[in-house]
C-alpha positions as CSV (number, residue, x, y, z in Angstrom):
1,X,-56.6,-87.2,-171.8
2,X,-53.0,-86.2,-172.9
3,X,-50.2,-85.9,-170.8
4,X,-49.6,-82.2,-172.3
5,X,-53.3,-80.8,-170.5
6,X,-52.7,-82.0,-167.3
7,X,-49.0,-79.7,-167.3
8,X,-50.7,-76.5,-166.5
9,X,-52.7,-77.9,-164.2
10,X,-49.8,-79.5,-162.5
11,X,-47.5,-76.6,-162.4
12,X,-50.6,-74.3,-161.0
13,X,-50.7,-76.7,-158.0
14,X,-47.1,-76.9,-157.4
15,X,-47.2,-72.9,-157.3
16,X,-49.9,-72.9,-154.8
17,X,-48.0,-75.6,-152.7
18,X,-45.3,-73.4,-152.6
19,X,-46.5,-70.6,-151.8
20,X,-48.3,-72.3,-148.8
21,X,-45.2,-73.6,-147.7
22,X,-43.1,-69.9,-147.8
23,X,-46.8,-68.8,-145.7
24,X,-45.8,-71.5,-143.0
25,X,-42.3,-70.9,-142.9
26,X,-43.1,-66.7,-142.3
27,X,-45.9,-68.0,-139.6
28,X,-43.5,-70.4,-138.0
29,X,-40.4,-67.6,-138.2
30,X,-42.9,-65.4,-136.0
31,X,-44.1,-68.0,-133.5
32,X,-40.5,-68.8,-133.1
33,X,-39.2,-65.2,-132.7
34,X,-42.6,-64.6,-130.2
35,X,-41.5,-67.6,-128.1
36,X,-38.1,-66.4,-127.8
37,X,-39.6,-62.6,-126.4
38,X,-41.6,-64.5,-124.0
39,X,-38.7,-66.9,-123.3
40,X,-36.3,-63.7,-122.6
41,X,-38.8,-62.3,-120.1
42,X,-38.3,-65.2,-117.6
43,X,-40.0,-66.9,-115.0
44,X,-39.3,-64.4,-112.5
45,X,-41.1,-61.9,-113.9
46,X,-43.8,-64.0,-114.3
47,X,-43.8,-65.0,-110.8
48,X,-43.1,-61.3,-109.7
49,X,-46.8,-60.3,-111.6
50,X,-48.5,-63.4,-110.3
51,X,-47.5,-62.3,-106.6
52,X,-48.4,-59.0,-107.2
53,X,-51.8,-59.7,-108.2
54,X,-51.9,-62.1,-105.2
55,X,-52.5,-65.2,-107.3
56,X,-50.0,-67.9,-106.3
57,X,-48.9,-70.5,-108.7
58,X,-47.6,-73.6,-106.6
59,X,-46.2,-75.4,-109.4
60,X,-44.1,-73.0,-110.5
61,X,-42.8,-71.6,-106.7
62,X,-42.3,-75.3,-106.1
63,X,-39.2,-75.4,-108.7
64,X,-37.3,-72.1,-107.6
């Protein structure tokens, strides 16, 4: 096999890597910007809803 037959096939698989990468990097850009939503609404808020509904979370009270 020549060296020539196996460039097409090389540069095709680059592409694809690529593109998986720039797929991650946007997946990983919205997990990031979800976790700093969640991040922004705090634990009291949390704790606030869980008292609310009457469930009681000890090891989170226990820190505050």
């Amino acid at each position: 096999m020549e060296e020539n037959e196996s460039e097409p096939r090389y540069a095709q698989l680059l592409a694809r890597i690529e593109r998986a990468e720039a797929a991650i990097k946007a997946k990983q850009e919205k997990i990031d910007a979800i976790a700093r939503r969640l991040d922004g609404l705090g634990t009291d808020r949390y704790l606030a809803g869980s008292a609310q509904s009457g469930r009681i979370y000890p090891e989170t009270t226990a820190a505050h």
